[in-house]
C-alpha positions in Angstrom: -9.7 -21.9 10.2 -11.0 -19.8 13.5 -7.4 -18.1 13.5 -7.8 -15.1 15.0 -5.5 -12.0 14.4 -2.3 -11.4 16.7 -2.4 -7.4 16.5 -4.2 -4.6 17.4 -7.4 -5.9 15.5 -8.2 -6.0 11.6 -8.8 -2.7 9.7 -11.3 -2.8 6.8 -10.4 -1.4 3.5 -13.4 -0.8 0.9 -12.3 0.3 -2.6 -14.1 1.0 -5.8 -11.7 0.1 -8.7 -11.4 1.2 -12.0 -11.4 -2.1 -13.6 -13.1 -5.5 -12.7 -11.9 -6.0 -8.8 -11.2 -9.2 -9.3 -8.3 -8.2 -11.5 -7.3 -5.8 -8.9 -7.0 -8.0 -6.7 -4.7 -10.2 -8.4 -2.3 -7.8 -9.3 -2.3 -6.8 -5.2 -1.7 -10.5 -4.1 0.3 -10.8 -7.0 2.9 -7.9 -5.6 2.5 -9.2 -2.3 3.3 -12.5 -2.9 6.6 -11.3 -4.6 7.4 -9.6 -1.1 6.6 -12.4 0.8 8.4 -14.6 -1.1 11.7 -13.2 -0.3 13.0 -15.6 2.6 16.8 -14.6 2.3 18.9 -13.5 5.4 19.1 -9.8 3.7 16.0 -7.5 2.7 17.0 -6.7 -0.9 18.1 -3.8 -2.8 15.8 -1.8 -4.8 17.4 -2.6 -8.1 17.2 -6.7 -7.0 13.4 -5.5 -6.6 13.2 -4.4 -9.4 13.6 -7.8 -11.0 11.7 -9.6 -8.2 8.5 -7.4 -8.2 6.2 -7.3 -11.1 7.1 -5.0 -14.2 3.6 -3.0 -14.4 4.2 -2.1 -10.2 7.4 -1.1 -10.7 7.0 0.9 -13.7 4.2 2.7 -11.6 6.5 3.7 -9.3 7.9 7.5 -9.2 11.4 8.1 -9.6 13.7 8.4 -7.0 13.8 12.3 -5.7 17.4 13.9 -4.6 17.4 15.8 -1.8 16.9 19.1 -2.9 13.8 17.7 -5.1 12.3 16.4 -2.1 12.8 19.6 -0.3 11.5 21.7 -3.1 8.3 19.7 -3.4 7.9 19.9 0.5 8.2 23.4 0.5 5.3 23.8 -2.3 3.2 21.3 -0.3 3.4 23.4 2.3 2.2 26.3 0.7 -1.0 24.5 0.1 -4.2 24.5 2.3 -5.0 21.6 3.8 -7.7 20.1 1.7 -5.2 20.7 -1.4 -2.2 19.0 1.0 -4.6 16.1 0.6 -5.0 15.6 -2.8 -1.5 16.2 -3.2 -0.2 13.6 -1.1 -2.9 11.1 -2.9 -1.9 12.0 -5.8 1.5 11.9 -5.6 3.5 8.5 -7.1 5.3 6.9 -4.6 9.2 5.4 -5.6 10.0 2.3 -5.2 12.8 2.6 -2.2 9.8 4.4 -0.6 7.6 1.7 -1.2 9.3 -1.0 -0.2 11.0 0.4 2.9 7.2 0.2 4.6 7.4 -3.3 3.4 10.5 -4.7 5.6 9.4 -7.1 8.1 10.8 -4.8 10.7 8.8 -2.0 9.5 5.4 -3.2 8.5 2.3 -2.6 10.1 -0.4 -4.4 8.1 -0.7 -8.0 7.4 -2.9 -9.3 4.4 -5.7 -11.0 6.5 -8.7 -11.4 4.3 -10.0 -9.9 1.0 -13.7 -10.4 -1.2 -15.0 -9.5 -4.2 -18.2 -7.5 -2.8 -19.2 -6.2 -6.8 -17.9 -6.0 -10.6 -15.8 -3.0 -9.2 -16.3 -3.1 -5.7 -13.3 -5.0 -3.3 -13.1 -5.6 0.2 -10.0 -6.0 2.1 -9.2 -6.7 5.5 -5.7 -6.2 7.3 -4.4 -7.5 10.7 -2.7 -3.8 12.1 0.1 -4.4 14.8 -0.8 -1.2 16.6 -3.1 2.2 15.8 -2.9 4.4 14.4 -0.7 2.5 11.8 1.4 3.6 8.9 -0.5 2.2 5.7 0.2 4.6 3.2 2.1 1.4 1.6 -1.0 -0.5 1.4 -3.1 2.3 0.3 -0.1 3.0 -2.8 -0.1 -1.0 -3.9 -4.1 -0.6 -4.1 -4.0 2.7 -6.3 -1.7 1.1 -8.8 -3.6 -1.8 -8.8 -6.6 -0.3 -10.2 -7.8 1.3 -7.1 -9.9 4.4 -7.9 -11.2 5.4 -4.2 -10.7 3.5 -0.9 -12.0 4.0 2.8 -9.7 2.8 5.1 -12.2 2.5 8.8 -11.2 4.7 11.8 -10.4 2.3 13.9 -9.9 -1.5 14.4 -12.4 -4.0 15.1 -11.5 -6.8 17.4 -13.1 -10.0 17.6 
């Protein structure tokens, strides 16, 4: 108790779910715990993931784009105006490789520092960032296929 966070400060992230955020919860810790679990020497290949990481996360996952996919779908995003780059990007599924390469230790920027149940469908979750801005698109995908249905990350990070 009294620990205080190492980083930057702790970002809050407020979410209203589409299901009871309790269960949302859950199935974010449950995700998380199956990354944080993994104490070997190596970070694992995606296909080991695939059997550490829970079936419903994975299957949520988009599949893996080849080059020229990826490039096709940049060029239509970029065709977009802005407000519809928007959606698109938070609408779009991200794969698994994706996923998980924001996860590696040496690429993280967010650390699971506190989360409450603030309503039936209303969830609270704080992070400890390591710098800002910081990359938490990762976080913000793990919500979303948790049962996320909106979520306001703050500006900025509050230090204690």
């Amino acid at each position: 108790m009294g620990e205080r966070p190492s980083g930057t400060g702790i970002v809050r992230a407020t979410s209203d779910c589409d299901i009871e955020a309790e269960l949302v919860l859950d199935r974010a810790r449950e995700v998380m715990t199956a990354v944080l679990a993994d104490r070997s020497d190596e970070w694992p290949t995606s296909e080991a993931w695939k059997s550490i990481l829970p079936g419903w996360f994975v299957d949520a996952c988009a599949d893996e784009m080849s080059q020229s996919e990826a490039l096709d779908w940049l060029d239509w995003w970029r065709g977009l105006p802005p407000q519809e780059q928007r959606i698109a990007e938070e609408e779009r599924r991200w794969a698994l490789a994706d996923w998980l390469h924001w996860l590696q230790p040496d690429e993280r920027q967010w650390f699971w520092w506190d989360a409450a149940i603030e309503g039936k469908n209303r969830l609270r979750l704080d992070v400890e960032v390591s710098g800002w801005p910081a990359a938490l698109g990762a976080l913000e995908w793990l919500l979303r296929v948790a049962g996320v249905r909106s979520l306001t990350i703050e500006e900025e990070p509050v230090i204690d």
